[in-house]
Biopython code that builds the backbone (N, CA, C, O; Angstrom):
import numpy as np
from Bio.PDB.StructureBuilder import StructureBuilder

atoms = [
    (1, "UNK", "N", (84.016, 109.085, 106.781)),
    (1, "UNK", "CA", (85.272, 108.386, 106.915)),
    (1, "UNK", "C", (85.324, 107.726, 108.290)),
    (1, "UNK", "O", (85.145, 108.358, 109.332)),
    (2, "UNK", "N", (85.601, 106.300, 108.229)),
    (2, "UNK", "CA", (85.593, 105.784, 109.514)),
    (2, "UNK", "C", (87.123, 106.229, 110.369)),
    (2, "UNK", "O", (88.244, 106.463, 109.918)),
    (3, "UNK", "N", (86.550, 106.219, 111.878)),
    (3, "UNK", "CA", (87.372, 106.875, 112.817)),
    (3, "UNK", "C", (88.883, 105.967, 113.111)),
    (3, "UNK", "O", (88.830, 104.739, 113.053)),
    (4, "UNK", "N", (89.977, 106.544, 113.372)),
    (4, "UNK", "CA", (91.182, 105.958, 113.629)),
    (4, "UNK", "C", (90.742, 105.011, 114.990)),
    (4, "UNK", "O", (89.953, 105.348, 115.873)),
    (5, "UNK", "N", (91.295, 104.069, 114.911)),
    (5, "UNK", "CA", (90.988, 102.904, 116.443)),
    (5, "UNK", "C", (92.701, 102.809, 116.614)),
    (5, "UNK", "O", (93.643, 102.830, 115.821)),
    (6, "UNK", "N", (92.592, 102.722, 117.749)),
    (6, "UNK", "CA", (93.817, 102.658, 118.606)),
    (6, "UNK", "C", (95.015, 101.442, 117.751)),
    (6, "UNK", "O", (96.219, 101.528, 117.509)),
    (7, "UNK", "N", (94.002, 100.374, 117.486)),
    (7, "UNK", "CA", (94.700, 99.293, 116.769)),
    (7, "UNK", "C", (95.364, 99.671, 115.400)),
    (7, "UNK", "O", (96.533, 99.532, 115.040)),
    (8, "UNK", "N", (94.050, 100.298, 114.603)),
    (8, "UNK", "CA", (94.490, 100.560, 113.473)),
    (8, "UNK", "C", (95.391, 102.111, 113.426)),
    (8, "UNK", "O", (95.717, 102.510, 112.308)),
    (9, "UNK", "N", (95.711, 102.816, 114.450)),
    (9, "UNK", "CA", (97.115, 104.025, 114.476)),
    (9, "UNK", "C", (98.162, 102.899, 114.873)),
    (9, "UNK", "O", (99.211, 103.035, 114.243)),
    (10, "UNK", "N", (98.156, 101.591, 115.940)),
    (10, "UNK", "CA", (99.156, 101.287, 115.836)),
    (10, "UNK", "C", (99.977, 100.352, 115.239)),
    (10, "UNK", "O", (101.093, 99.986, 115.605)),
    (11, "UNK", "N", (99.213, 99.934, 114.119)),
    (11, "UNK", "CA", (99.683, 99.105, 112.983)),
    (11, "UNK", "C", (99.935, 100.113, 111.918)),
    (11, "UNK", "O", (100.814, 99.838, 111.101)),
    (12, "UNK", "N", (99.246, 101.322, 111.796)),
    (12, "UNK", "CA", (99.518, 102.017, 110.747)),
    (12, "UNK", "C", (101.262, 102.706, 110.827)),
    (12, "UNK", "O", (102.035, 102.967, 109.905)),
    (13, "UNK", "N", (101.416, 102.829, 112.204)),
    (13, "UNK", "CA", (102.690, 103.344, 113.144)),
    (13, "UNK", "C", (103.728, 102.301, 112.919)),
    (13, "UNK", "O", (104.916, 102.385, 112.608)),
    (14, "UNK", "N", (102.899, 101.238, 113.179)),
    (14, "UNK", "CA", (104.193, 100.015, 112.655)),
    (14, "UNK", "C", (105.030, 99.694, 111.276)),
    (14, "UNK", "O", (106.083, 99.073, 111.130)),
    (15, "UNK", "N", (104.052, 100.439, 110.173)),
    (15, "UNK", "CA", (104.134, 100.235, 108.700)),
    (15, "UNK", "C", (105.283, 101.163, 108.835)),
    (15, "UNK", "O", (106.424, 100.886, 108.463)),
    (16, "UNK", "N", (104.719, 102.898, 109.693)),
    (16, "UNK", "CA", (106.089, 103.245, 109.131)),
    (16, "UNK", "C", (107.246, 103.491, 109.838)),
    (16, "UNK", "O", (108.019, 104.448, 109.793)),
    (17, "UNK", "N", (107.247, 102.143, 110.721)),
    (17, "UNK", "CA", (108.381, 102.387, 111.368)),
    (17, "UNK", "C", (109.257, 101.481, 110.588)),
    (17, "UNK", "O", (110.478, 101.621, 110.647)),
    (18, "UNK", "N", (108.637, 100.439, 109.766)),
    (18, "UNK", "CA", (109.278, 99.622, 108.644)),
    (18, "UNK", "C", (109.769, 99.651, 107.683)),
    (18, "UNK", "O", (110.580, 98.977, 107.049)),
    (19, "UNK", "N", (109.073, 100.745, 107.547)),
    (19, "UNK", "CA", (109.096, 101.898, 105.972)),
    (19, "UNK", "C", (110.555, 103.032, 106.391)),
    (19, "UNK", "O", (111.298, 103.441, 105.499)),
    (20, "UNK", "N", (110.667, 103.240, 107.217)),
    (20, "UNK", "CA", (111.565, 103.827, 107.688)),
    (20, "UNK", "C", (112.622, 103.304, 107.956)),
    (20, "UNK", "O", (113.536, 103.718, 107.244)),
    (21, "UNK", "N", (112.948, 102.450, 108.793)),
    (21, "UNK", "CA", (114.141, 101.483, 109.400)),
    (21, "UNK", "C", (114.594, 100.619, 107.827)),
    (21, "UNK", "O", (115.479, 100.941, 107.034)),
    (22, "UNK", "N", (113.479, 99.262, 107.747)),
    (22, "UNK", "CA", (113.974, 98.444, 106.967)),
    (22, "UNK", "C", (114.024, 98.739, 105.385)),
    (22, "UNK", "O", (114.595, 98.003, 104.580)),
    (23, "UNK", "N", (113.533, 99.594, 105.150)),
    (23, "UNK", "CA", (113.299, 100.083, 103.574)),
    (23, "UNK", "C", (114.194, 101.220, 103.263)),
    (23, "UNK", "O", (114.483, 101.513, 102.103)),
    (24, "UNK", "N", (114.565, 101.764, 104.140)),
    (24, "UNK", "CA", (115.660, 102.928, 104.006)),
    (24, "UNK", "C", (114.914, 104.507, 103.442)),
    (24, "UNK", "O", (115.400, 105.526, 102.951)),
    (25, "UNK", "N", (113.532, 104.091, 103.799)),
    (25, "UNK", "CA", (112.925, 105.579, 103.519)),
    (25, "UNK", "C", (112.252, 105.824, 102.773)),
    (25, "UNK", "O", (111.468, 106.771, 102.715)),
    (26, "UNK", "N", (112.515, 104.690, 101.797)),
    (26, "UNK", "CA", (112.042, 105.214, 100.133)),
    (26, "UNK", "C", (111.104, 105.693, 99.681)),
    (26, "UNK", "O", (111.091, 106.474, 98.730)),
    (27, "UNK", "N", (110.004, 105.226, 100.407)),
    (27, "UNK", "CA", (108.684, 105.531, 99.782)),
    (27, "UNK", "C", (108.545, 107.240, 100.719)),
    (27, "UNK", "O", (108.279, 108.302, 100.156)),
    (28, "UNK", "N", (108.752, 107.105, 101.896)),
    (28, "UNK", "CA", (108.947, 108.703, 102.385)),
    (28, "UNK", "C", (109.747, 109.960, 101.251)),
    (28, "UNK", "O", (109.076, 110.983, 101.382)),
    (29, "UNK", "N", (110.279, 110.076, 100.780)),
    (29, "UNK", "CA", (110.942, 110.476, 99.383)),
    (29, "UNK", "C", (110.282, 110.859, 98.440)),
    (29, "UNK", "O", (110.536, 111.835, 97.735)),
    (30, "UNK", "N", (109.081, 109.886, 98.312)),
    (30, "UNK", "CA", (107.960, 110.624, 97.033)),
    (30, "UNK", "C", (106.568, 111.335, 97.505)),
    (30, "UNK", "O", (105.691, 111.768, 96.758)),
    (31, "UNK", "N", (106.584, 111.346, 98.949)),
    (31, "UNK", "CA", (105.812, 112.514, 99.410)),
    (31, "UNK", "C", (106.112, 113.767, 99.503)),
    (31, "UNK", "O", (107.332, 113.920, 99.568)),
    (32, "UNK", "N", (105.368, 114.983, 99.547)),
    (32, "UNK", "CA", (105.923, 115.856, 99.753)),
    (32, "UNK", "C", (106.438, 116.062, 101.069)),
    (32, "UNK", "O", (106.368, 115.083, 101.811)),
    (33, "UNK", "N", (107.074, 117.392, 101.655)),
    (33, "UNK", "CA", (108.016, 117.423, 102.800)),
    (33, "UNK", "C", (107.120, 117.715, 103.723)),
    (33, "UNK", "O", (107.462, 117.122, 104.746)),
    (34, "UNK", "N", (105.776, 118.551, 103.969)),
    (34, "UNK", "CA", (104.929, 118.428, 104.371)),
    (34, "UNK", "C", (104.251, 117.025, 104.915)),
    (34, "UNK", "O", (104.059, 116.897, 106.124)),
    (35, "UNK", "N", (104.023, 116.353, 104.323)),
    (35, "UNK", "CA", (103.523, 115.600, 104.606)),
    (35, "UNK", "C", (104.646, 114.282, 105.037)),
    (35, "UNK", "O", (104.375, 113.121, 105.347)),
    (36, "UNK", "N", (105.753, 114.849, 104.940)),
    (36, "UNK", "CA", (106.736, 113.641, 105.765)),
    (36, "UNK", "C", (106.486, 114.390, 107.170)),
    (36, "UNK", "O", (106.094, 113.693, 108.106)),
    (37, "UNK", "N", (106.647, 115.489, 107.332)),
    (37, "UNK", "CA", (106.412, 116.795, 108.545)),
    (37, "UNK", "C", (104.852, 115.786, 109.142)),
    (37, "UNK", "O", (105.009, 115.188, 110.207)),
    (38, "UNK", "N", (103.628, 115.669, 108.524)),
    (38, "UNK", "CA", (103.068, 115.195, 109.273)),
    (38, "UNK", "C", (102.941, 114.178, 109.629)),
    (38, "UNK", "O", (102.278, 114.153, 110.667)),
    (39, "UNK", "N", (103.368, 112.885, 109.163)),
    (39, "UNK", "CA", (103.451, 111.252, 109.416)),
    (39, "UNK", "C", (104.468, 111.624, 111.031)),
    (39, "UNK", "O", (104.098, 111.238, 112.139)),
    (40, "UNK", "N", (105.627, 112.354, 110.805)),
    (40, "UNK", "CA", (106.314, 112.352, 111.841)),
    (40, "UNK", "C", (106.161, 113.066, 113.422)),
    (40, "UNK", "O", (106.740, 113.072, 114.509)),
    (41, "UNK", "N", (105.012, 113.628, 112.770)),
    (41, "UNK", "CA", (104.584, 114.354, 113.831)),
    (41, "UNK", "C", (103.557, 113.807, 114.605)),
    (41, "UNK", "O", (103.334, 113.997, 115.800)),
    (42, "UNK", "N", (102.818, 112.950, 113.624)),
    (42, "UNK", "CA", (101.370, 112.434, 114.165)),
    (42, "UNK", "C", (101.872, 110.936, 114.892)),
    (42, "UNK", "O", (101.861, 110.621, 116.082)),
    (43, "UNK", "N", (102.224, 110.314, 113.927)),
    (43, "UNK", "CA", (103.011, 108.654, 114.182)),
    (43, "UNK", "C", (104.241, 108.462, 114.878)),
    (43, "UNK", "O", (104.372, 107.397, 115.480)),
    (44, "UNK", "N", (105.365, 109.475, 114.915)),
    (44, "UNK", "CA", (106.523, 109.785, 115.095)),
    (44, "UNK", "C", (107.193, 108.115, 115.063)),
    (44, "UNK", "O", (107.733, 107.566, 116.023)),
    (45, "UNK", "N", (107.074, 107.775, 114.282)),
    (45, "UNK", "CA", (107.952, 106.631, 113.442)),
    (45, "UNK", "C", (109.236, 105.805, 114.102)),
    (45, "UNK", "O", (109.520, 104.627, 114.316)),
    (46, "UNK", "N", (109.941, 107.312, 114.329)),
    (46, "UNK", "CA", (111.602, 107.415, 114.579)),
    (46, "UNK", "C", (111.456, 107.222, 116.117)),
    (46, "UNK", "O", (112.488, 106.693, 116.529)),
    (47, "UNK", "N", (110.493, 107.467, 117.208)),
    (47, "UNK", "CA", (110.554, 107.576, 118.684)),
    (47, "UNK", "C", (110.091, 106.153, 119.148)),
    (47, "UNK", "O", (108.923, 105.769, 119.080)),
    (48, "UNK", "N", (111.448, 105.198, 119.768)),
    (48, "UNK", "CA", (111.339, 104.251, 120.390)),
    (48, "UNK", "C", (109.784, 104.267, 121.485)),
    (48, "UNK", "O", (110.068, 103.872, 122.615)),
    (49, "UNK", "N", (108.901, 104.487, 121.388)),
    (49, "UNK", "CA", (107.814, 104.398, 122.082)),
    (49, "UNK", "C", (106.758, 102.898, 121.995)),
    (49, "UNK", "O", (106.215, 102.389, 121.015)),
    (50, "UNK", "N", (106.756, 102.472, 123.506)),
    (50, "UNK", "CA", (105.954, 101.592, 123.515)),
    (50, "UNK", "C", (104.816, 101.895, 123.019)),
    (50, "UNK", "O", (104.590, 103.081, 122.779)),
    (51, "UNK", "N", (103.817, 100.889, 122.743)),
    (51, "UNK", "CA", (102.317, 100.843, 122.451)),
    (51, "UNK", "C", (102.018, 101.805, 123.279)),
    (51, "UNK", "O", (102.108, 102.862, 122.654)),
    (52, "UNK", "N", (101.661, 102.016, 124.523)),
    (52, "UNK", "CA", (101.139, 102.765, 125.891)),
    (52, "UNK", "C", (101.459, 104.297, 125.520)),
    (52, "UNK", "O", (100.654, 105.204, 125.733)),
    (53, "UNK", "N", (102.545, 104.456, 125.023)),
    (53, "UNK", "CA", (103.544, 105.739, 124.862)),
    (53, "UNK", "C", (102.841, 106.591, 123.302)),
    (53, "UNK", "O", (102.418, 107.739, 123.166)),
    (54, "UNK", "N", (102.961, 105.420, 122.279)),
    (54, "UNK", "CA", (102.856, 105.869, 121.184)),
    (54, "UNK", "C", (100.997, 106.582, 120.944)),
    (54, "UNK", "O", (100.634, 107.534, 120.253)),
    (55, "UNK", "N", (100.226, 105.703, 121.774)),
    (55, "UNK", "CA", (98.936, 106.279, 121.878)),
    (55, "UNK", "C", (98.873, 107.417, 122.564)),
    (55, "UNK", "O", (98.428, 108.329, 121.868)),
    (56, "UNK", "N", (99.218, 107.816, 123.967)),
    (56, "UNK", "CA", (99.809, 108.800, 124.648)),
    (56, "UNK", "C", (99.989, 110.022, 123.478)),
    (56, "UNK", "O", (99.191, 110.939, 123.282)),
    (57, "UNK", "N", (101.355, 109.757, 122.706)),
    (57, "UNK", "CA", (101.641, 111.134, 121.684)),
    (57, "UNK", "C", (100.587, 111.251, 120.736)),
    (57, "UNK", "O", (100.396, 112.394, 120.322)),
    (58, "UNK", "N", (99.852, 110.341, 120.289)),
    (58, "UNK", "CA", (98.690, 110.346, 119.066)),
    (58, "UNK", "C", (97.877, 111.503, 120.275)),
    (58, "UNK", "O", (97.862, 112.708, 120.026)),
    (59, "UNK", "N", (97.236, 110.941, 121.569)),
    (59, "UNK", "CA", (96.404, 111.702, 121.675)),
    (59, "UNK", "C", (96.876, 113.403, 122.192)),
    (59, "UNK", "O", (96.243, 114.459, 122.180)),
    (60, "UNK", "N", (98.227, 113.064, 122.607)),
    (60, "UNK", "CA", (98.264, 114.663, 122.937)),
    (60, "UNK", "C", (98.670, 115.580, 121.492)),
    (60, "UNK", "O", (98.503, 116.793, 121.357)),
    (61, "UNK", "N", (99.134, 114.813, 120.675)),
    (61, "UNK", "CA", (99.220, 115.467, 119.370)),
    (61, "UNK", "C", (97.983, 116.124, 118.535)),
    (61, "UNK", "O", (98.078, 117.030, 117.707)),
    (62, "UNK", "N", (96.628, 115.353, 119.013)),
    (62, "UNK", "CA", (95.321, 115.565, 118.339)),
    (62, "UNK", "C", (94.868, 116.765, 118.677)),
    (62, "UNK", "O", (94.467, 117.687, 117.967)),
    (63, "UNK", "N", (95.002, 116.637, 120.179)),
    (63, "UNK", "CA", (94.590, 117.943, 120.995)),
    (63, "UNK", "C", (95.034, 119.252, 120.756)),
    (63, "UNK", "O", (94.309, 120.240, 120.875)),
    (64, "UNK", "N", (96.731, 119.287, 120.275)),
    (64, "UNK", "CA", (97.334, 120.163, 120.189)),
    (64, "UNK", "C", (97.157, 120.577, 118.826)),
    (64, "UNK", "O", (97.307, 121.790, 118.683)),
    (65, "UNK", "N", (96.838, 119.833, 117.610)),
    (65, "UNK", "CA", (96.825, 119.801, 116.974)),
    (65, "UNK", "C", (95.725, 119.076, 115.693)),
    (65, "UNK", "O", (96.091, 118.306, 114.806)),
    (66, "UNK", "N", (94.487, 119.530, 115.899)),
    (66, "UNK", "CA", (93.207, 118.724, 115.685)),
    (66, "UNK", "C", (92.783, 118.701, 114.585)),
    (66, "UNK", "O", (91.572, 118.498, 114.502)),
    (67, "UNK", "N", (93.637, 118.911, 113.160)),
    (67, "UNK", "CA", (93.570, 118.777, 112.059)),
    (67, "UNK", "C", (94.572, 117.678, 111.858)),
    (67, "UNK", "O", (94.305, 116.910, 110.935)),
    (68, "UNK", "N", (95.751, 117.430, 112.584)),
    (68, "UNK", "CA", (96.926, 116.558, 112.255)),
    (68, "UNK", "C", (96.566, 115.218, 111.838)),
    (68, "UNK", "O", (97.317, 114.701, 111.011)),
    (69, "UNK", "N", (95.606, 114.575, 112.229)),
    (69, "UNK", "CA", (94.789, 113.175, 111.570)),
    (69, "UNK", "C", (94.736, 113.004, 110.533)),
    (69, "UNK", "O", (95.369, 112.208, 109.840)),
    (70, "UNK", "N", (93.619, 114.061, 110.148)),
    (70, "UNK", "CA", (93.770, 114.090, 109.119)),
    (70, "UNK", "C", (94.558, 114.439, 107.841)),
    (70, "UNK", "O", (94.234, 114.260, 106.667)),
    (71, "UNK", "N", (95.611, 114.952, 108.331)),
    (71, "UNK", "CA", (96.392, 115.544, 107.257)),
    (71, "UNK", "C", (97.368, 114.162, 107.674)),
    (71, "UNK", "O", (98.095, 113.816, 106.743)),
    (72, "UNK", "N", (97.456, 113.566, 108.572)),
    (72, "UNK", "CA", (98.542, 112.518, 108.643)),
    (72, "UNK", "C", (97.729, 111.392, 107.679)),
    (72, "UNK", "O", (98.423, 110.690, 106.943)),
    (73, "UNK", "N", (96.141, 111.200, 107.679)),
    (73, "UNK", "CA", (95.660, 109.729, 107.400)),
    (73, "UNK", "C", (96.253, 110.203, 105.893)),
    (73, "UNK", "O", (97.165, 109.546, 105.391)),
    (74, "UNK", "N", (95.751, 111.249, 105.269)),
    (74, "UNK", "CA", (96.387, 111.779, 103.885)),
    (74, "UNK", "C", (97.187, 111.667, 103.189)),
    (74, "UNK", "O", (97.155, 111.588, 101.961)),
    (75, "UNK", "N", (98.508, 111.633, 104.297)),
    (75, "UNK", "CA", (100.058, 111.322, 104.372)),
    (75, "UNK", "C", (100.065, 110.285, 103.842)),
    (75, "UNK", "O", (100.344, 110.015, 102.674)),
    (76, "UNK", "N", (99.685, 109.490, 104.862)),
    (76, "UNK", "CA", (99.742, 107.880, 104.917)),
    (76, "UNK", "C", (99.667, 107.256, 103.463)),
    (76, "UNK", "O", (100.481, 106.533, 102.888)),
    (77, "UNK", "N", (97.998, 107.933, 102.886)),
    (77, "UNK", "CA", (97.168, 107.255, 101.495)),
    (77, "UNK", "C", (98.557, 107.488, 100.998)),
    (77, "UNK", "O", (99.305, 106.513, 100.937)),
    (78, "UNK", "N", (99.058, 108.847, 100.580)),
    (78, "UNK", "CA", (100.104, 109.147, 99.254)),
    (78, "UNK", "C", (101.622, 108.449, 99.485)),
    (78, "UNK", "O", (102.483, 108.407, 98.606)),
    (79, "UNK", "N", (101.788, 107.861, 100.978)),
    (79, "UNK", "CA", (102.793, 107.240, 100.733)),
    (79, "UNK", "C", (102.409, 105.849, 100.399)),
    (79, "UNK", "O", (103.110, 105.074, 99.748)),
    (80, "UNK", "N", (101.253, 105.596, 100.891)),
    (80, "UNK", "CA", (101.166, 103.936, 100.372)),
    (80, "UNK", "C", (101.127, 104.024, 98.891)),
    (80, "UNK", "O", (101.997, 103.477, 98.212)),
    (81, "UNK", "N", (100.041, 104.768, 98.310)),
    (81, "UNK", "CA", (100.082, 105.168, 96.626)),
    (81, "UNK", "C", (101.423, 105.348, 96.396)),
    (81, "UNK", "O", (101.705, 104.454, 95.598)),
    (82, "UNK", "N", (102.597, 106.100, 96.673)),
    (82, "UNK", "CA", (104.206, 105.923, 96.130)),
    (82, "UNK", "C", (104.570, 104.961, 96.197)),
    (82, "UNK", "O", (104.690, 104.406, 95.104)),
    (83, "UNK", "N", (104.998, 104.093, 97.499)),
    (83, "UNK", "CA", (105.347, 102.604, 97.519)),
    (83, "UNK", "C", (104.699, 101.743, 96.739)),
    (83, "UNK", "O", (105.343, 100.709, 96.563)),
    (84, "UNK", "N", (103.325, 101.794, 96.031)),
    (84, "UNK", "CA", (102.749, 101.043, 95.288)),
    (84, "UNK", "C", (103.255, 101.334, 93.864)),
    (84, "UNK", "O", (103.448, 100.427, 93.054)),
    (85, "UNK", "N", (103.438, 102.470, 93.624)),
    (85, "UNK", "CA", (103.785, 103.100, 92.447)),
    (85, "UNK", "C", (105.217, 102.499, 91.836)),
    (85, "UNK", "O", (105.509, 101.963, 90.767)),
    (86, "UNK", "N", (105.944, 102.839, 93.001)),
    (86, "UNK", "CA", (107.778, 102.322, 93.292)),
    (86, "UNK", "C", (107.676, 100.977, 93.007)),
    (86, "UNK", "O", (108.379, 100.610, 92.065)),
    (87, "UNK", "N", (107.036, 100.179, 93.523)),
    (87, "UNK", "CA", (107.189, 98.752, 93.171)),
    (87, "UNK", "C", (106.347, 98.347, 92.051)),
    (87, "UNK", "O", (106.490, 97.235, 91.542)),
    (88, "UNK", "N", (105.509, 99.154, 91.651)),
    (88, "UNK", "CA", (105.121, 98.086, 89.980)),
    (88, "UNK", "C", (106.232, 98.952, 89.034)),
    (88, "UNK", "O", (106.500, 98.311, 88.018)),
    (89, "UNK", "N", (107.020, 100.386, 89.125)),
    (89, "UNK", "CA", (107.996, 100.638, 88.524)),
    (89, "UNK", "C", (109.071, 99.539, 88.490)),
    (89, "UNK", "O", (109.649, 99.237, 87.446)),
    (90, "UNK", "N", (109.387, 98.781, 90.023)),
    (90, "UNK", "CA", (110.396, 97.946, 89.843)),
    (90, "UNK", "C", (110.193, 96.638, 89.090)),
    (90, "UNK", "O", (111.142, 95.885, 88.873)),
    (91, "UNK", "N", (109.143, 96.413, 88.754)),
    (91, "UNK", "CA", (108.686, 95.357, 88.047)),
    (91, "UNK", "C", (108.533, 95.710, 86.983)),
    (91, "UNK", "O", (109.000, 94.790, 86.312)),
    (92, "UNK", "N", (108.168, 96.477, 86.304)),
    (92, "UNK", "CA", (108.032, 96.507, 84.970)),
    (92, "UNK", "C", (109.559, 96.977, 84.644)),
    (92, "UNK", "O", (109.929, 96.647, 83.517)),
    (93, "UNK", "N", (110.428, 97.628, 85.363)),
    (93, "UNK", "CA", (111.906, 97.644, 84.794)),
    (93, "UNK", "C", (112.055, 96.027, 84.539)),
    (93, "UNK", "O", (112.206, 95.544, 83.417)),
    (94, "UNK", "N", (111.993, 95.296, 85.711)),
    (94, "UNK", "CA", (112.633, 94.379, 85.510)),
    (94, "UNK", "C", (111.916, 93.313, 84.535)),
    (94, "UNK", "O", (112.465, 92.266, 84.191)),
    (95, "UNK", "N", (110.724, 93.675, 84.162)),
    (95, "UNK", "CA", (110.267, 92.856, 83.023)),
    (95, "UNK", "C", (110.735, 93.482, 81.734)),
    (95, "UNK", "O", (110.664, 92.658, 80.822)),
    (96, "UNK", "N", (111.153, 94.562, 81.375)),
    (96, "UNK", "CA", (111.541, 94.915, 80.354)),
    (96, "UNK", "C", (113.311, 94.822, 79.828)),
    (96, "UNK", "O", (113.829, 94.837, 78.711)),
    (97, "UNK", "N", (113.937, 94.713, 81.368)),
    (97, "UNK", "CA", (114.800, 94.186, 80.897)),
    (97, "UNK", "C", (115.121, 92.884, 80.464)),
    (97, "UNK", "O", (116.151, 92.646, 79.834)),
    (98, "UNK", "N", (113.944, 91.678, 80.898)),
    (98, "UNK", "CA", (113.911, 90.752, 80.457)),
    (98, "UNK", "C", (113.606, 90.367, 78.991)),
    (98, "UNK", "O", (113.971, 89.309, 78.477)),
    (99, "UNK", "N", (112.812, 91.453, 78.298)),
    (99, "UNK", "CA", (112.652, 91.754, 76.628)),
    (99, "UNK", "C", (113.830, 92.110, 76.232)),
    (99, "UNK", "O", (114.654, 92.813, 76.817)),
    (100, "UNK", "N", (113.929, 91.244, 74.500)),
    (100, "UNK", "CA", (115.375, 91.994, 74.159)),
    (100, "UNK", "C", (114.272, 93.558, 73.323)),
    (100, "UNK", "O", (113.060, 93.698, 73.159)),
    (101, "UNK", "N", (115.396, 94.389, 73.015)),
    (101, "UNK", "CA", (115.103, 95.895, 72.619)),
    (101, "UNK", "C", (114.436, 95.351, 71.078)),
    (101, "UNK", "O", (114.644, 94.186, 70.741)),
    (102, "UNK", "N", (113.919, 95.946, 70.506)),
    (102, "UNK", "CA", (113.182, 95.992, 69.152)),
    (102, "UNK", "C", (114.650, 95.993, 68.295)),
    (102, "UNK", "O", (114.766, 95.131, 67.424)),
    (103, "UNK", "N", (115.755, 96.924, 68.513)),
    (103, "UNK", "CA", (116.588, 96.720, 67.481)),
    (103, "UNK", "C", (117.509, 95.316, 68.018)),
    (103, "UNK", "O", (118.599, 95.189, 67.460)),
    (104, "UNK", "N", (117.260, 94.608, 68.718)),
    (104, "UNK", "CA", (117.493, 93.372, 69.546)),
    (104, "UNK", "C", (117.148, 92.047, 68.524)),
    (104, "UNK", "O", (117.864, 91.304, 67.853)),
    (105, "UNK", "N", (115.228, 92.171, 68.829)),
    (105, "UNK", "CA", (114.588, 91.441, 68.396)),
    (105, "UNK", "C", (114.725, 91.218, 67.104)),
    (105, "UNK", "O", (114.969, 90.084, 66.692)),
    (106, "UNK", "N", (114.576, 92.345, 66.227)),
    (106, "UNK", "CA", (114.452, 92.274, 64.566)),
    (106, "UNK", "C", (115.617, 91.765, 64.412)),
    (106, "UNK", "O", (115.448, 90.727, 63.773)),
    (107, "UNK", "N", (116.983, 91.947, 64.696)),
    (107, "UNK", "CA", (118.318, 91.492, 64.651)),
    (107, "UNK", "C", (118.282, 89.629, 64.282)),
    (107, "UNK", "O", (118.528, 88.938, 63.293)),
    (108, "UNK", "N", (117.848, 89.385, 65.647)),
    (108, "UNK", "CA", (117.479, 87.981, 65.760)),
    (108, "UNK", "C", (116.095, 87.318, 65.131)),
    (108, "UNK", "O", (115.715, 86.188, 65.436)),
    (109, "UNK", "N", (115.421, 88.163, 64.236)),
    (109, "UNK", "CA", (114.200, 87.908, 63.738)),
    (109, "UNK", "C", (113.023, 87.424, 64.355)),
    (109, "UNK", "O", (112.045, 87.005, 63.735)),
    (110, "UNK", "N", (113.138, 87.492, 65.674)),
    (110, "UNK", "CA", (112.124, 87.920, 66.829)),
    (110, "UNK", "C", (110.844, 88.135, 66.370)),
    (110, "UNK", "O", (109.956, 88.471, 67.152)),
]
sb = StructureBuilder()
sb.init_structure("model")
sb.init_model(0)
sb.init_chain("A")
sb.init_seg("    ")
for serial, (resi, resn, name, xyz) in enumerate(atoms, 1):
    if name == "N":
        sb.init_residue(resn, " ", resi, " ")
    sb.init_atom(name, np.array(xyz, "f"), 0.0, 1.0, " ", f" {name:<3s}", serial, name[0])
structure = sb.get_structure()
């Protein structure tokens, strides 16, 4: 597995500070609580921290905690897999409400 780069924790940090603020959480919701426990612990999302700052807590978090990577990169996969999940759900609702219902269709001889 290729290694976390400074760039790619702080774009990954950025996703969920987006995911958090502008999305209202959602996809955090279909992880387990654990693993919201580690995104927040590893990325800490919610802590106004500059770039300078936010690398700072990644690395003293690693140290203290030298499995947290990985259980955060983990995090990460199953929330992107939910948010992916969440949004082809919202699409196929909304394509099906665009079908009329079978007792719809036959009605109108569909």
């Amino acid at each position: 597995m290729p290694r976390l780069t400074s760039k790619d924790y702080l774009a990954q940090r950025r996703l969920l500070i987006e995911e958090w603020f502008e999305r209202d959480m959602i996809a955090f919701g279909n992880v387990s609580l654990q693993a919201q426990h580690d995104l927040h612990d590893f990325y800490a999302p919610t802590e106004p921290f500059s770039d300078a700052e936010a690398l700072k807590h990644r690395a003293a978090m690693a140290k203290a905690f030298p499995s947290l990577p990985q259980k955060a990169g983990r995090a990460l996969q199953a929330l992107l897999v939910a948010r992916g999940l969440h949004a082809q759900r919202l699409v196929a609702a909304h394509e099906a409400s665009r079908q009329p219902s079978q007792r719809t269709a036959k009605s109108r001889g569909v």
